[in-house]
TIDODO-485756 format. One record per residue: x negated, y, z negated of N, C-alpha, C in turn; residue number from 1. Coordinates in Angstrom, 3 decimals. Example, Ala and Ser with C-alpha at 12.3 -4.5 7.8 and 13.67 -1.06 7.14 Angstrom:
// residues 2
- -13.190  -5.690  -7.800  -12.300  -4.500  -7.800  -13.200  -3.300  -7.800  1
- -12.850  -2.250  -7.080  -13.670  -1.060  -7.140  -12.900  0.030  -7.870  2
This chain:
// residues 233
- 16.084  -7.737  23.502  16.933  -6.643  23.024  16.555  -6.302  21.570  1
- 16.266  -4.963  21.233  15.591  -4.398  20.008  17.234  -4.325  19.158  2
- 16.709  -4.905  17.336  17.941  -4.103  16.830  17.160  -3.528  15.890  3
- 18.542  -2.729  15.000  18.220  -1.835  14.023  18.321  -1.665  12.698  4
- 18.235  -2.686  12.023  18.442  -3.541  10.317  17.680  -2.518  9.566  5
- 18.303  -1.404  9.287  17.335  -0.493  7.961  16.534  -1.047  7.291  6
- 17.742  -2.226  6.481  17.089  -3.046  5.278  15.284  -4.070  5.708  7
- 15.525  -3.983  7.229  14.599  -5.260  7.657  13.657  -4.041  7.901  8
- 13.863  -2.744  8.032  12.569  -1.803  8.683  12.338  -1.245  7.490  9
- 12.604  -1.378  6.175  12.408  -1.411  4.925  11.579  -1.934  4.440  10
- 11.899  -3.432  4.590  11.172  -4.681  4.285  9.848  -4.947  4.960  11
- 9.742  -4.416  6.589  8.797  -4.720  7.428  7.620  -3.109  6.440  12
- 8.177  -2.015  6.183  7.177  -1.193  5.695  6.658  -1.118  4.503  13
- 7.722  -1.873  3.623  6.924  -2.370  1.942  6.083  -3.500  2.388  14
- 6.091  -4.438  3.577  4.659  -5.706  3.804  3.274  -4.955  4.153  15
- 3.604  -3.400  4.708  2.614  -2.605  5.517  2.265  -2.551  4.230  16
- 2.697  -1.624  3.459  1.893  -0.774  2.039  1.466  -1.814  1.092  17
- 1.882  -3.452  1.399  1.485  -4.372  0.111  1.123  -5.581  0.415  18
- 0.534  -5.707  1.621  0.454  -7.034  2.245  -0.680  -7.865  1.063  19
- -0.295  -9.204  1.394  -0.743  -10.287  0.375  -2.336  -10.778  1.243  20
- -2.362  -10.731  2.678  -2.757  -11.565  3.290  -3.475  -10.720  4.685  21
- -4.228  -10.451  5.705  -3.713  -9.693  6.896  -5.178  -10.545  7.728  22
- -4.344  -10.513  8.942  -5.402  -10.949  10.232  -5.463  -10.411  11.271  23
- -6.374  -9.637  11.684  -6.511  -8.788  12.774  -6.762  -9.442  14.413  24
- -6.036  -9.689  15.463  -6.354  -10.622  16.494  -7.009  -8.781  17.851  25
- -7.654  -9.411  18.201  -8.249  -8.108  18.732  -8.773  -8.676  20.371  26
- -7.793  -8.519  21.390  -8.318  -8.768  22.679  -9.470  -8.952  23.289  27
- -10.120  -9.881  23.364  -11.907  -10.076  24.015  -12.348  -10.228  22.547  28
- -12.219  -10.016  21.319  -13.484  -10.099  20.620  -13.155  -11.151  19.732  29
- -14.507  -12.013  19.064  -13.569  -13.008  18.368  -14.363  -12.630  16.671  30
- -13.107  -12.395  15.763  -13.087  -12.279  14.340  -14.112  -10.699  14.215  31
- -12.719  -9.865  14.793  -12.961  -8.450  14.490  -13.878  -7.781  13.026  32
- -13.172  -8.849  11.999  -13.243  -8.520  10.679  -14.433  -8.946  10.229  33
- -15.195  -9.865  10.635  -16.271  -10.745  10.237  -17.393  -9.665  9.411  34
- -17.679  -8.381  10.032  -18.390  -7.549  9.296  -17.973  -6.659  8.650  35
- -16.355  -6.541  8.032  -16.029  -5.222  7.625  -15.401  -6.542  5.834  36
- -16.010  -7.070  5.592  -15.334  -7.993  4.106  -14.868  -6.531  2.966  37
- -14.865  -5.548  3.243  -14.176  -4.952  2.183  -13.026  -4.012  2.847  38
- -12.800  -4.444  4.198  -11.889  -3.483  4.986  -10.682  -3.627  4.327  39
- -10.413  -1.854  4.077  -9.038  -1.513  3.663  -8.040  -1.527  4.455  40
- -6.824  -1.515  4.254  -5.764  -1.345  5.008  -4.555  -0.342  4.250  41
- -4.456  0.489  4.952  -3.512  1.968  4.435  -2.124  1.743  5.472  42
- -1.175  2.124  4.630  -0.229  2.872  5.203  0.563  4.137  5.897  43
- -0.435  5.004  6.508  -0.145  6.451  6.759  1.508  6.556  7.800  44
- 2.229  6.631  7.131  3.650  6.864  7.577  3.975  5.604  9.115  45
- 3.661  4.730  8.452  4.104  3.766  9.822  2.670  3.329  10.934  46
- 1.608  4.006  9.925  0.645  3.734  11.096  -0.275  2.727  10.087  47
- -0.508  1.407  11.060  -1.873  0.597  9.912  -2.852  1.156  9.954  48
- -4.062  1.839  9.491  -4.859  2.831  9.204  -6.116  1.655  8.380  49
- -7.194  1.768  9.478  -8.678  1.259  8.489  -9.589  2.257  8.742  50
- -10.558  1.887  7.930  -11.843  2.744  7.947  -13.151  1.921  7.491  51
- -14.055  1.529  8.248  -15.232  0.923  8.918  -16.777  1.984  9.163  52
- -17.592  1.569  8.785  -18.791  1.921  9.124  -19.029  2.336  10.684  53
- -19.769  3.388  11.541  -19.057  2.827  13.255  -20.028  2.308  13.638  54
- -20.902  1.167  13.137  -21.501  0.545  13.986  -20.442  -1.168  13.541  55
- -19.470  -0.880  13.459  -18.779  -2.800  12.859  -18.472  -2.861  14.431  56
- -17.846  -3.747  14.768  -16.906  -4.174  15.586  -15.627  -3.399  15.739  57
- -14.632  -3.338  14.688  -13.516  -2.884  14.201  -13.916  -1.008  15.470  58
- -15.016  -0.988  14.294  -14.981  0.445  15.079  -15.470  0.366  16.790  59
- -16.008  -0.476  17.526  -16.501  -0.236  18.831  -15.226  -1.275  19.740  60
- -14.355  -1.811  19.146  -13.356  -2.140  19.251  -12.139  -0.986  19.657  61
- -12.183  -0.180  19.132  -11.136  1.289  19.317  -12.015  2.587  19.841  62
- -13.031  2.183  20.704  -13.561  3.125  21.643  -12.739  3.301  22.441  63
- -12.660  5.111  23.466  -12.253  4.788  24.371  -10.727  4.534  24.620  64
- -10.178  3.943  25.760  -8.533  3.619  25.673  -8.188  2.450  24.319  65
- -9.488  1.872  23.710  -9.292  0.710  22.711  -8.951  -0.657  23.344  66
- -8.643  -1.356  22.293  -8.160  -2.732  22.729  -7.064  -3.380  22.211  67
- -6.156  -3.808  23.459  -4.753  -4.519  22.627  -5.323  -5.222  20.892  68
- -4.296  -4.951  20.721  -4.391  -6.092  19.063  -3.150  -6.160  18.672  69
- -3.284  -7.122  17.737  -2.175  -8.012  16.740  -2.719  -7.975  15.460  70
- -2.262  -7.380  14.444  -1.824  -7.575  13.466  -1.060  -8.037  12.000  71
- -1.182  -8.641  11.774  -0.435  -9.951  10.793  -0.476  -10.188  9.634  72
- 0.311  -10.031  8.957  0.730  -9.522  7.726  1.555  -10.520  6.724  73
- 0.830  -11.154  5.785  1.941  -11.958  4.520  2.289  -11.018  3.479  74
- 3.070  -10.966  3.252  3.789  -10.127  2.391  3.042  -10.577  0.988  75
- 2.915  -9.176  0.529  2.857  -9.364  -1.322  3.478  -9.024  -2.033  76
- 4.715  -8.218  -1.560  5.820  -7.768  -2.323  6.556  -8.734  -3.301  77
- 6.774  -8.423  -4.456  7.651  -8.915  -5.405  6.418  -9.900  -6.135  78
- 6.924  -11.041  -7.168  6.509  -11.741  -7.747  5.803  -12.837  -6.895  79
- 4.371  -12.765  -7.599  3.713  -14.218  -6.850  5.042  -15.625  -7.176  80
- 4.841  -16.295  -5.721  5.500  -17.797  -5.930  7.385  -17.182  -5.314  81
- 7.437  -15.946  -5.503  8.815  -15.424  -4.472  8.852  -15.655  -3.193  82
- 10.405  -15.815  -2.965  10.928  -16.510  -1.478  10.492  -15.901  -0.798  83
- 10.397  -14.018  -1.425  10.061  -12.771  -0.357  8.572  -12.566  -0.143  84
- 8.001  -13.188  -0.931  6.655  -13.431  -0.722  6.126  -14.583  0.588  85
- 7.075  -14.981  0.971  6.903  -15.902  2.581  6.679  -14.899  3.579  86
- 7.580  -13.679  3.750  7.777  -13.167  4.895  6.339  -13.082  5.410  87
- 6.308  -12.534  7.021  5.361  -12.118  7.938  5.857  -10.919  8.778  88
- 4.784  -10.121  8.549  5.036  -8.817  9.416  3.847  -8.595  10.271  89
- 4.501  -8.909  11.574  3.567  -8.608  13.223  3.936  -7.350  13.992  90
- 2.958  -6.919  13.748  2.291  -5.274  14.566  1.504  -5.423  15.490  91
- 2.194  -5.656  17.102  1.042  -5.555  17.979  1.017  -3.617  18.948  92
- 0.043  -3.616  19.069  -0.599  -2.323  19.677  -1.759  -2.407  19.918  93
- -2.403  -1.402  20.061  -3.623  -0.584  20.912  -4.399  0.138  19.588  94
- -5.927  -0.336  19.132  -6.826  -0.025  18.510  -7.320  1.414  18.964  95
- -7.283  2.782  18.383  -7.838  3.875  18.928  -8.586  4.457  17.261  96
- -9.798  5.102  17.671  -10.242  5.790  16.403  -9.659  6.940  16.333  97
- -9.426  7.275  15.146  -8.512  8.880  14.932  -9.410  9.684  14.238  98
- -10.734  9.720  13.716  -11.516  10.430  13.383  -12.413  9.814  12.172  99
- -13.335  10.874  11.778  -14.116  10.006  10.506  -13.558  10.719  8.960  100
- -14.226  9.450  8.356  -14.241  9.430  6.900  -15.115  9.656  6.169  101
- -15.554  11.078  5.064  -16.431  11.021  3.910  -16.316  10.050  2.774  102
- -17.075  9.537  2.161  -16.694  8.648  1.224  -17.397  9.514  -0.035  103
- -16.266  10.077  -1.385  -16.732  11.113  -2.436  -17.805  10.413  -2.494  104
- -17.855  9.102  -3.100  -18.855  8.494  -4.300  -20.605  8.156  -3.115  105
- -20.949  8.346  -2.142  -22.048  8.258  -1.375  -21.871  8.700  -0.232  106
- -23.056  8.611  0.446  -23.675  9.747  1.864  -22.816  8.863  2.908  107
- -21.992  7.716  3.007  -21.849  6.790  3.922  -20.257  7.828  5.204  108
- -20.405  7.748  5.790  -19.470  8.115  6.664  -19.266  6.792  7.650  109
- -17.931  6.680  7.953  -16.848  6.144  8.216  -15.812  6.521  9.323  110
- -15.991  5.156  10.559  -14.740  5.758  11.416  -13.350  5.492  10.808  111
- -12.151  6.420  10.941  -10.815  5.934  10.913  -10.404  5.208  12.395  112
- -9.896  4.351  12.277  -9.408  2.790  13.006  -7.592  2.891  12.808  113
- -7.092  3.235  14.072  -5.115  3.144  13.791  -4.803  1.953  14.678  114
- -3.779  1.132  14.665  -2.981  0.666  15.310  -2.183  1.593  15.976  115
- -2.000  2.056  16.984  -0.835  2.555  17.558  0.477  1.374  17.823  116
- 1.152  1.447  16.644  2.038  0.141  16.994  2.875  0.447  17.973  117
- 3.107  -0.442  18.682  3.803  -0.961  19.658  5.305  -1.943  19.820  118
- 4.730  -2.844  18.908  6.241  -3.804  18.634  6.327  -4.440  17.249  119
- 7.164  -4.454  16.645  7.388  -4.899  15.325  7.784  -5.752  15.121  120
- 7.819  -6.886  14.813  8.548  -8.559  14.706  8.364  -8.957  12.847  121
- 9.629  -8.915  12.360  9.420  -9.436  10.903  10.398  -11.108  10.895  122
- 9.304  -12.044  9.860  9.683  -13.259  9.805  10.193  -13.019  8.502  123
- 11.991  -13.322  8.302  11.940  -13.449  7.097  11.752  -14.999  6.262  124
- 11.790  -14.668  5.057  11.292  -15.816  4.228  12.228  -16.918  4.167  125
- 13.166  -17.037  5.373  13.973  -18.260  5.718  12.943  -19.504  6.473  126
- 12.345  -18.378  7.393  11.696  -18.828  8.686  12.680  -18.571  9.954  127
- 12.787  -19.438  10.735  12.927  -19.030  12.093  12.741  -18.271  13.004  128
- 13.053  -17.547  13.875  13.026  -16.698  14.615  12.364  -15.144  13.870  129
- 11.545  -14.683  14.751  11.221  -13.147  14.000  12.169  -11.925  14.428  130
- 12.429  -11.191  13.800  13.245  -10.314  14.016  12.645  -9.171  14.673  131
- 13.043  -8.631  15.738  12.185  -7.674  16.606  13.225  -6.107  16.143  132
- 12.052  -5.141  15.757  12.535  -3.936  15.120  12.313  -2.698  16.094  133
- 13.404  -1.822  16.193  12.615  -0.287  16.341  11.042  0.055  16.160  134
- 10.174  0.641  16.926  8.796  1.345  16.185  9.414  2.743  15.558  135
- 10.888  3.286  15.839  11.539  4.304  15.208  11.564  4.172  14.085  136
- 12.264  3.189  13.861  13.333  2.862  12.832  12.060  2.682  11.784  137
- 10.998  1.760  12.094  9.912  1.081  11.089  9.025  2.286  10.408  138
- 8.670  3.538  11.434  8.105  4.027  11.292  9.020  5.893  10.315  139
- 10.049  5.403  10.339  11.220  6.215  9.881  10.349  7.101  8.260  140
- 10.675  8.386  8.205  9.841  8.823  7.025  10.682  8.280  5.875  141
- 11.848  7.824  6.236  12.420  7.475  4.498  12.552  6.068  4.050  142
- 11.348  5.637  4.728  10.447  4.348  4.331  9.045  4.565  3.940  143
- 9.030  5.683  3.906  7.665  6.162  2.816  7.071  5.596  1.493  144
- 8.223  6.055  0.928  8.418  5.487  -0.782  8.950  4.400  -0.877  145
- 8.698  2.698  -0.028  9.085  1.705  0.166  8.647  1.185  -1.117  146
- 9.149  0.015  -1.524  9.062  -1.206  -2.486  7.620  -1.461  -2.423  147
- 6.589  -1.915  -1.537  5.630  -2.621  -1.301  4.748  -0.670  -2.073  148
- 5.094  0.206  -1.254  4.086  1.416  -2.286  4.196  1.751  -3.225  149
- 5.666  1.355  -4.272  5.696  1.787  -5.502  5.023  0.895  -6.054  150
- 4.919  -0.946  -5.858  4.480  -2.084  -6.190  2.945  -1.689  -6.107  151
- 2.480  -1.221  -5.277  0.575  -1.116  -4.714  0.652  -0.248  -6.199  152
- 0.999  1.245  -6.173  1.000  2.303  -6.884  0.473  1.886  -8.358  153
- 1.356  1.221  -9.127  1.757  0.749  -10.179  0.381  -0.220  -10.583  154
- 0.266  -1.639  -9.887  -1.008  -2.361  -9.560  -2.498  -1.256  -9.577  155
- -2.223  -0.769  -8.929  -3.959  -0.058  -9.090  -4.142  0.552  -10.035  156
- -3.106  1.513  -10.628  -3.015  2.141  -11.926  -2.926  1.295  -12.933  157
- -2.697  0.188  -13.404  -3.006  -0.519  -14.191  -4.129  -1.137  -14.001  158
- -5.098  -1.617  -13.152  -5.684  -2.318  -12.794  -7.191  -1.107  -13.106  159
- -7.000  -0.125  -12.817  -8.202  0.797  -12.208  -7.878  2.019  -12.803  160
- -7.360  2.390  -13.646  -7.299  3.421  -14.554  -6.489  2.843  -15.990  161
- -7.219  1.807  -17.105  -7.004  1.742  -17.715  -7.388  3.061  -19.206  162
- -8.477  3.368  -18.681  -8.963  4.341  -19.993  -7.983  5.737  -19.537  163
- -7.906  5.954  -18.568  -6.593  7.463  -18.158  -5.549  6.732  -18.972  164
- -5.085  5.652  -18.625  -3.647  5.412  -19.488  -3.337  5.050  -20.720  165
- -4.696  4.818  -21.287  -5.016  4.593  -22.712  -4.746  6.037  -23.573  166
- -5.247  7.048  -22.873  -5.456  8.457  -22.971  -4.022  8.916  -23.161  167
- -3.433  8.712  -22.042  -2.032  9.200  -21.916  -1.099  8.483  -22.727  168
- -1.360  7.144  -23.005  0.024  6.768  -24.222  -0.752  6.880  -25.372  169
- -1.873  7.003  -25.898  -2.097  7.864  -27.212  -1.708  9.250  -27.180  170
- -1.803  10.312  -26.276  -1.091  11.777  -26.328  0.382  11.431  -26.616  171
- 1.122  10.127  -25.984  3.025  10.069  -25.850  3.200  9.658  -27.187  172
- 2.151  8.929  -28.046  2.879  8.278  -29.173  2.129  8.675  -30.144  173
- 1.093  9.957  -29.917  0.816  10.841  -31.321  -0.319  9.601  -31.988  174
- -1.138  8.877  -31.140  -1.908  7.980  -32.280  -3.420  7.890  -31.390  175
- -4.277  7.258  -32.330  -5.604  7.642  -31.424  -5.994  6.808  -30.985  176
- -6.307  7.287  -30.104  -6.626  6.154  -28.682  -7.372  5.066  -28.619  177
- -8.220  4.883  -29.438  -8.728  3.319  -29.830  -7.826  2.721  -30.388  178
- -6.722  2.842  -30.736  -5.835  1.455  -31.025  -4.939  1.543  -30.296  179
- -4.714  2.224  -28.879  -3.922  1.770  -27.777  -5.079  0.560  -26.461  180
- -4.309  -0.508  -26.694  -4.741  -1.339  -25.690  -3.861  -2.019  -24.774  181
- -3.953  -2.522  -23.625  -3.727  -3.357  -22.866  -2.486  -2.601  -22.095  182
- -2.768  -1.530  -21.765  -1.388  -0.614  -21.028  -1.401  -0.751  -19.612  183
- -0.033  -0.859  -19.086  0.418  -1.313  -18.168  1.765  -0.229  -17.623  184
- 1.914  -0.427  -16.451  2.936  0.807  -15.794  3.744  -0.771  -15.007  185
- 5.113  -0.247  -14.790  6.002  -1.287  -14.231  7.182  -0.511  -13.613  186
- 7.816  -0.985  -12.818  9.483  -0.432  -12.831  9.101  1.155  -12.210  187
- 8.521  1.161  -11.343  8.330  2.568  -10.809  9.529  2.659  -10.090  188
- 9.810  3.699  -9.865  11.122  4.401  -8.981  10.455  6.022  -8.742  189
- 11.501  6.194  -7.657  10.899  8.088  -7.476  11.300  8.712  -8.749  190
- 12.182  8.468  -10.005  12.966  9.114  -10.484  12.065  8.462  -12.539  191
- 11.642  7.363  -12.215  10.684  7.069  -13.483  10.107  5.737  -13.270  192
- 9.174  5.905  -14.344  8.117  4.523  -14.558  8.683  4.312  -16.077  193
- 8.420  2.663  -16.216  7.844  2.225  -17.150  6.246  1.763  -17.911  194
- 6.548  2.269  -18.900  5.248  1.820  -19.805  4.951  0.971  -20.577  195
- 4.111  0.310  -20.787  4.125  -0.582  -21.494  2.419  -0.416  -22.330  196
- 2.832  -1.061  -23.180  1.188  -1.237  -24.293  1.138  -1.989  -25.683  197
- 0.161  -2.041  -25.994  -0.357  -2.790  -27.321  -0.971  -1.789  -28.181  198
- -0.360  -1.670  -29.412  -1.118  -1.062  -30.540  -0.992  -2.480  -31.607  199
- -1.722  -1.622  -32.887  -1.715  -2.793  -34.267  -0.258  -2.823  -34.684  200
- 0.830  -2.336  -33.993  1.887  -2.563  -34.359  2.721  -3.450  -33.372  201
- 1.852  -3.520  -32.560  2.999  -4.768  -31.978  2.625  -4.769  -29.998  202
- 3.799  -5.126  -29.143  3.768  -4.528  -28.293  4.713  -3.563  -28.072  203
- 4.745  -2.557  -27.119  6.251  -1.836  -26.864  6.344  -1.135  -25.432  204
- 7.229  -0.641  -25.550  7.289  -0.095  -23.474  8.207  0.981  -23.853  205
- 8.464  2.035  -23.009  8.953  2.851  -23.189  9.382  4.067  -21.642  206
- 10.569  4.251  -21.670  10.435  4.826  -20.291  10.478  5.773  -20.007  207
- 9.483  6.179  -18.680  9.371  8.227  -18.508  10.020  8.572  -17.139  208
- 10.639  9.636  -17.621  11.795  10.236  -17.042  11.003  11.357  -16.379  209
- 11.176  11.532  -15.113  10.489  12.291  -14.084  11.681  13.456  -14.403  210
- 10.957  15.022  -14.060  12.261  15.718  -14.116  13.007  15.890  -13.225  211
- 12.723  15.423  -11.663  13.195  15.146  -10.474  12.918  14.032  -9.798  212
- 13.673  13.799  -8.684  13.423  12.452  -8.079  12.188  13.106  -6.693  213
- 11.171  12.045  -6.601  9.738  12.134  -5.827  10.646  11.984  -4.227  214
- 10.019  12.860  -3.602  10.453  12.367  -1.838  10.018  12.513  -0.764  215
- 8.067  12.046  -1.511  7.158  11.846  -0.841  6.140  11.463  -1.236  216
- 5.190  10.282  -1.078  3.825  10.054  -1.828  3.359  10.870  -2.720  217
- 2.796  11.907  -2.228  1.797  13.163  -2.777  2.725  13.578  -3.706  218
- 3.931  14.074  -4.102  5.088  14.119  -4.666  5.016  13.402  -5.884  219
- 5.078  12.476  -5.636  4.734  11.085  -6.639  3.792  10.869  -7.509  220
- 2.634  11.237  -6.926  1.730  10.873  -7.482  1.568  12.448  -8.486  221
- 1.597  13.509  -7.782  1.860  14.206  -9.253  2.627  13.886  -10.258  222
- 3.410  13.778  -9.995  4.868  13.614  -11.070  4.205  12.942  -12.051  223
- 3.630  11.465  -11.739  3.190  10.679  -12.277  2.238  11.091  -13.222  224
- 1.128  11.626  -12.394  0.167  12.800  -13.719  0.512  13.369  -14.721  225
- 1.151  14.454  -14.127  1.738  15.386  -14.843  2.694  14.958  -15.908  226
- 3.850  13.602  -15.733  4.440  13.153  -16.686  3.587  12.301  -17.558  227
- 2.440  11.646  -17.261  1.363  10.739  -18.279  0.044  12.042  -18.527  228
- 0.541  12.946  -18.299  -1.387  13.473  -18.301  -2.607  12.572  -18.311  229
- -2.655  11.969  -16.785  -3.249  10.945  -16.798  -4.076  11.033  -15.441  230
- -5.434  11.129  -15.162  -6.194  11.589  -14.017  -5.988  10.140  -13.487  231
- -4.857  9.649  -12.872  -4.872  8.706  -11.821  -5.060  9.148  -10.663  232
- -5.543  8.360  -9.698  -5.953  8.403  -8.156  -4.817  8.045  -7.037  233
C-alpha cells in the first residue's frame, strides 16, 4: 500500500538533485557504470537523467524497450557527518534513451539515458523499513526547488565560478577586485542568498534580497545573475 508524506517526497527529491553516493543495478549487465567514470546525474523534474557517449553500456543498455534498473542513492543533503546524510533513495524503472547531447566545449555528442521511474522507496536516517512513495507525489513540480538543488546550486557556484563572484562582490562593495578573495554563496532560498568573502579588512557576509520569490530553476538562476551580475552557469 503506497502513502503520501509530502515531507518524505521532498526529502526523496532533494537526494535526486544532491546525492552523496549513486549505484546503478541494470538487469543482465554487470557494472553498467564501469565505462562512464565521469557520469553525471541530473534532476529533470522527477526524472534521473544521464548522458554517456553511445557506444558505453549505459547507452546500449536503454536501447529499444531498455532494461529494468535500480537506482540508489545516499543522500548528500545537509552537513557532512548529518543523521540526514544516512538516508537512501531507491528508484527502480526502465532505462530508455530520450535523445542526444551537444557538448559546448568539443565535437563529442552524447546519448541522454532516463529512468522512467517506477517505484520510489526512501530509507530514512533511522533505518528500518523503506518508505514506499507516490511516482506522483515524488515527481510533483513543487519539489523542483528542493533542499538538495538549492544545496547543488550554491556548491558549484562557489566551487566553479570563483572569479564571476569575485567580480560580483567587488561591483556590491565598490572595491577592486583583487582584494576580494575566498567568496562563497550559502543560505540560498527562492527569495535570497547569502554571501560571504574575504577582503584586507576582515571577513564579512552579507545578504541579497531577490525582488521576488523564484518558482522555478531557470527562474532562479536568473535572479541569481542578475542580483550578483555574475555569469554563473
Amino acid at each position: 500500500m503506497l502513502v503520501y508524506p509530502t515531507t518524505a517526497a521532498a526529502t526523496a527529491r532533494s537526494i535526486l538533485s544532491c546525492p552523496a553516493t549513486l549505484d546503478l543495478t541494470v538487469d543482465g549487465i554487470d557494472d553498467v557504470l564501469a565505462e562512464c567514470h565521469d557520469v553525471a546525474l541530473q534532476d529533470q523534474d522527477g526524472v534521473p537523467t544521464f548522458s554517456c557517449p553511445s557506444d558505453r553500456l549505459l547507452a546500449r543498455a536503454a536501447t529499444g524497450r531498455g532494461r529494468r534498473a535500480v537506482l540508489c542513492l545516499e543522500s548528500g543533503v545537509g552537513a557532512p557527518g548529518s543523521a540526514e546524510r544516512s538516508s537512501v533513495l531507491s528508484l527502480g524503472g526502465r532505462l530508455v534513451r530520450s535523445g542526444r547531447d551537444t557538448c559546448e566545449c568539443c565535437t563529442e555528442t552524447r546519448d541522454v539515458v532516463v529512468l522512467v521511474v517506477e517505484r520510489v522507496a526512501l530509507t530514512p536516517p533511522s533505518g528500518g523499513a523503506p518508505v514506499q512513495l507516490s511516482v506522483e507525489d515524488f515527481s510533483a513540480p513543487e519539489h523542483r526547488l528542493n533542499r538538495g538543488f538549492l544545496q547543488r546550486c550554491v556548491e558549484h557556484a562557489s566551487q566553479c565560478h570563483q572569479d564571476e563572484l569575485r567580480h560580483a562582490v567587488a561591483a556590491l562593495v565598490d572595491r577592486p577586485t583583487r582584494e576580494i578573495a575566498g567568496v562563497s554563496l550559502s543560505d540560498l532560498t527562492t527569495r535570497d542568498v547569502q554571501v560571504r568573502w574575504v577582503d584586507p579588512d576582515g571577513a564579512h557576509a552579507r545578504e541579497v534580497a531577490f525582488p521576488h520569490a523564484a518558482v522555478t530553476p531557470t527562474e532562479l538562476g536568473d535572479l541569481l545573475r542578475r542580483e550578483l551580475s555574475a555569469g554563473l552557469c
